[in-house]
N, C-alpha and C positions, 0 to 999 in steps of 0.2 A: 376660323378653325381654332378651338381650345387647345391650348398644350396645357400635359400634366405636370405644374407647381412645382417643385420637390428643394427644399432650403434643408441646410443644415441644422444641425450637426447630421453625418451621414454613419453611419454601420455598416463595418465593413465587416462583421461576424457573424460569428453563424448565434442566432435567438433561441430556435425554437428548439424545446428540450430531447425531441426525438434525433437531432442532427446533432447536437450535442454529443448524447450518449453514443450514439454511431460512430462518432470519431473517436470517442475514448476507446472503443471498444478495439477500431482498427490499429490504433494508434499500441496497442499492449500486444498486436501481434508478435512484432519482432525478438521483446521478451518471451513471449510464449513460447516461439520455436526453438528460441535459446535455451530453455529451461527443458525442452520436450527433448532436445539433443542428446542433452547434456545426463538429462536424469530419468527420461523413458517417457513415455505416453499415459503415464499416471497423471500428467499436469493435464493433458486434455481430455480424459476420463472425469477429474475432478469438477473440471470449466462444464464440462455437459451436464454430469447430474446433478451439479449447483443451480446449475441454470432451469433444468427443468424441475427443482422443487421450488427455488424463488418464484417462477413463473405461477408454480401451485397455489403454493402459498398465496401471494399478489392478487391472486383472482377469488381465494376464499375470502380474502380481508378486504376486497374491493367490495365483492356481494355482501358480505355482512354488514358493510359500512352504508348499505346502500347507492351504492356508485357505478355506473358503467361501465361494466369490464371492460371489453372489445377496445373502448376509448382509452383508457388508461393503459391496459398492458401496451400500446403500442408507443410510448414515450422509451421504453428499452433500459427505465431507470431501475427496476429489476434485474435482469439479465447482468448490467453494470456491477451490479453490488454481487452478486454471485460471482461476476467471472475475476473481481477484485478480490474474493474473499480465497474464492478456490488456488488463486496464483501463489496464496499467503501459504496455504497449507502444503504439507510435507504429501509430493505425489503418488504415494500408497498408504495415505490416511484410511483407515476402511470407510466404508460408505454411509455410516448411521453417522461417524465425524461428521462429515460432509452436511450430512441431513440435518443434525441437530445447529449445527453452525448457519448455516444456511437459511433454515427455520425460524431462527433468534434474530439472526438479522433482519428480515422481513417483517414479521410477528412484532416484533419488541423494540428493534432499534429503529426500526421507520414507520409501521402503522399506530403502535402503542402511543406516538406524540402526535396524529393527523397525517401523516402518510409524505410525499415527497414536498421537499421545503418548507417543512415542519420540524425536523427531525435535528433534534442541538448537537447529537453527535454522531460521528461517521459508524454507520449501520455495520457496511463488511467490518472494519475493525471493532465493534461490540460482538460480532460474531464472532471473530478471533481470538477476543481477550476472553470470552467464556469458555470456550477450546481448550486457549492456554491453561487456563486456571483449573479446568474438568479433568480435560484429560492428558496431563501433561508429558505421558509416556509417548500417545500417538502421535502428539503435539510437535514432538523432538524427534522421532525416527525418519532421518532425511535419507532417502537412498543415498549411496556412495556413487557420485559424479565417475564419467569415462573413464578409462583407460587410468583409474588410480591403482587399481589393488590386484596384485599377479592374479590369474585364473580367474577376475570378475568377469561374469557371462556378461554380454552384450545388455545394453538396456532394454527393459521391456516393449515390446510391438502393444500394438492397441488393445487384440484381443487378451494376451495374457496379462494387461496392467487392467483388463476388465474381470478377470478371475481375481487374480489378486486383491480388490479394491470390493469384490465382493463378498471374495469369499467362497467362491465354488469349489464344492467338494472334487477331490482329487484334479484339481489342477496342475499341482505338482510344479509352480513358480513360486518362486521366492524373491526377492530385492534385498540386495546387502544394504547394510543399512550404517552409517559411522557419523561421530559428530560433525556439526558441522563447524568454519573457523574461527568462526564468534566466539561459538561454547567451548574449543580448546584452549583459545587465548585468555578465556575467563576463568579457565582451572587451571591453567597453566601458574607454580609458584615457584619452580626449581631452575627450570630451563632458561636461559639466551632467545630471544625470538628468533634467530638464526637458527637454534638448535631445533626450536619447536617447527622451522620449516623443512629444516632437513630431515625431521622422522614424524613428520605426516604427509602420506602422499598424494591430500586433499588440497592440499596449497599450490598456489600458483604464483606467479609474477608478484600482484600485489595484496592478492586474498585467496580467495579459493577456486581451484577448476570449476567451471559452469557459472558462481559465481559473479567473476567478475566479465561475462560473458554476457550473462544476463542484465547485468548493472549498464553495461553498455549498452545497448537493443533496448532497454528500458528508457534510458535516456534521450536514443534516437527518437524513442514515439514519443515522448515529454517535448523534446524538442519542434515534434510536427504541429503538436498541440499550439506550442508556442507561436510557429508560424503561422496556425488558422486563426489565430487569437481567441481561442476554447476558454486560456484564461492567462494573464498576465507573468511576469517574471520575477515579480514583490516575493510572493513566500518560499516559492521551488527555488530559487538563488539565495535567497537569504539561507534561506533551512543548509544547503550545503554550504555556502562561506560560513557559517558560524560553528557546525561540525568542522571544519577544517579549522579554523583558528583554533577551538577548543583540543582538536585532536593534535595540532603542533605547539601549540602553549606547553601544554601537557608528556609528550615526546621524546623521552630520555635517552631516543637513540639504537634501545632492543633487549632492554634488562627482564627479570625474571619478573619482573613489577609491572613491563610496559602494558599499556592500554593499547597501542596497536598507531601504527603512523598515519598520516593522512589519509594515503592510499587506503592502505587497509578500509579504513571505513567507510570511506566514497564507495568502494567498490565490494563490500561484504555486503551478507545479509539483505534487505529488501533496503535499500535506505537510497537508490534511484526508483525505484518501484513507486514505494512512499514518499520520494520528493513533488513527483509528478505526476499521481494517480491518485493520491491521498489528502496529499498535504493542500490540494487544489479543491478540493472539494468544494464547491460553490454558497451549498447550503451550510455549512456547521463552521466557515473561517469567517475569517471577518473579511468588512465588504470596500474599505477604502482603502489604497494605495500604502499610506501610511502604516493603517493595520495591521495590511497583508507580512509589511517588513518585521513589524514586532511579532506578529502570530508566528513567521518564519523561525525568528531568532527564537522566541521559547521553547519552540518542538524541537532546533537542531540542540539548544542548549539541553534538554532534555533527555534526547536522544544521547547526547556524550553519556551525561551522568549517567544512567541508569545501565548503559552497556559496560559502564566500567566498573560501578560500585554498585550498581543494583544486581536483582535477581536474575534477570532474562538477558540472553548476549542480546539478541535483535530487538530493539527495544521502540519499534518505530510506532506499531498500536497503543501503548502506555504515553508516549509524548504526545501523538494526535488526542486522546481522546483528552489527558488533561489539558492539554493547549483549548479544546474545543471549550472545558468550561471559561476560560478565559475571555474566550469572542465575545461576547456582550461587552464586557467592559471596556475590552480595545474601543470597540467603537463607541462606545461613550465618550472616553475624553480623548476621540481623533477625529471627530465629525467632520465629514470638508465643509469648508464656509459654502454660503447659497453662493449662486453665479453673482456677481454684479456686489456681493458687500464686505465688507471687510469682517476677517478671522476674529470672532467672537472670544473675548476675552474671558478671563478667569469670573472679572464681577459681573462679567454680562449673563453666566450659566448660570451663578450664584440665584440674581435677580430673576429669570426664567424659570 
């Protein structure tokens, strides 16, 4: 009687890219529902008609390309880049936002270079940063989180965050809309950060209501990830220990000057979202252990700067995508040695 063979080394992870994206997809639920609580059913309004123009999109670029639909859209690496793009955006963006964003990422940030694992930089956040930079009124208008603002009506139910997001005539809803705590702590030039929490009543414990709700729930699903081994712990840990050394280097305590304490930034804006949804990205980071840790540290170092002296409080699509031009070179001079010879030296690369 034959037995079947099977030697090492063994995989204990999931390979193939439809299972992949399946668990990213599960794994951003618990943010999602954090977000859908918190600030209405706009967030799952946006996840659906992203998804079904990615899905459009993906099957006209597939047929143009000459390629088998049916076989391709079933990897769900569409659906992924829409429901990460749609999470980014403010949940009563109107819907041509959605579509033009949504479109560009498809179109331009992943079929324009060969289509999946092609693609040098992260598609949802090229969709983003064109958003941002287009239209940056829609780009900013974040509904006002729960139970902040006297007589704010309850958050929108599905069908009226579907008028809203459309636009249907006489609707007659609306979404209050206020900054969110990034962009106050970055206009803020007068105030104590104590003062600026006491007279917004967007803040909460360590950033903002919903917030740091979402940051949480975002982290569980990074964290699942982590357990299925989707993808390792090099750049999602590095990315936050190096925003937290940089965010308490920097930490005066709560001056009219402060950039915001640890907390605060762990737990503001997308920056667990982007630690473990983004910043993991398989295709655009770099690919060895070592890389992953420098690719980390440049996006969390990025991320500080840019939310405190640059232009954008949440600044986590601007650090990915230039970290992304970076990836090539990481992995040039971090190559792991072959199995079995010793770590090629300086004149050994020279001479090769």
């Amino acid at each position: 009687m034959a037995f079947l063979r099977i030697t090492s080394p063994h995989t204990h992870a999931p390979t193939d890219t439809s299972t992949v994206m399946r668990l990213v997809l599960a794994a951003t639920v618990p943010g999602v529902l954090a977000l859908t609580y918190f600030f209405g059913a706009g967030v799952l309004v946006n996840i659906i008609w992203a998804s079904i123009v990615a899905v459009g999109c993906e099957a006209l670029m597939l047929k143009a390309r000459g390629y088998k639909v049916s076989f391709f859209l079933k990897d769900y690496s569409a659906i992924v880049t829409a429901t990460l793009l749609a999470i980014a955006i403010p949940p009563y963006a109107p819907y041509w936002v959605v579509l033009v964003g949504t479109a560009f990422s498809i179109i331009i940030g992943k079929h324009l270079y060969g289509g999946l694992g092609n693609n040098p930089f992260n598609p949802a956040m090229i969709g983003y940063v064109v958003l941002l930079i287009s239209f940056p009124v829609q780009m900013t208008s974040w509904a006002a989180p729960i139970n902040t603002l006297p007589d704010q009506p309850s958050p929108l139910g599905l069908i009226d965050a579907i008028a809203v997001n459309f636009g249907f005539a006489g609707a007659g809803v609306d979404a209050i809309t206020m900054a969110t705590p990034l962009d106050v702590l970055k206009q803020n030039t007068s105030l104590l950060v104590s003062d600026v929490w006491a007279a917004n009543p967007q803040f909460g414990r360590w950033a903002g209501i919903g917030w740091e709700s979402a940051n949480f729930w975002f982290a569980i699903g990074g964290c699942y990830l982590l357990y299925r081994k989707v993808f390792t712990w090099h750049a999602p840990i590095t990315m936050l220990g190096v925003l937290v050394f940089w965010s308490a280097l920097f930490y005066d305590g709560g001056s009219s000057a402060s950039g915001g304490s640890p907390m605060f930034h762990l737990f503001s804006g997308a920056t667990m979202f982007g630690a473990f949804f983004i910043v993991t990205d398989p295709v655009t980071s770099s690919t060895s252990n070592q890389g992953k840790i420098i690719y980390g540290a440049i996006i969390g170092t990025l991320l500080y700067l840019i939310r405190v002296w640059g232009n954008y409080p949440d600044a986590i699509a601007f650090a990915v995508l230039l970290a992304n031009f970076t990836a090539p070179l990481i992995d040039y001079y971090v190559q792991p040695r072959t199995y079995g010879h010793a770590k090629a030296s300086s004149k050994d690369k020279e001479q090769s």
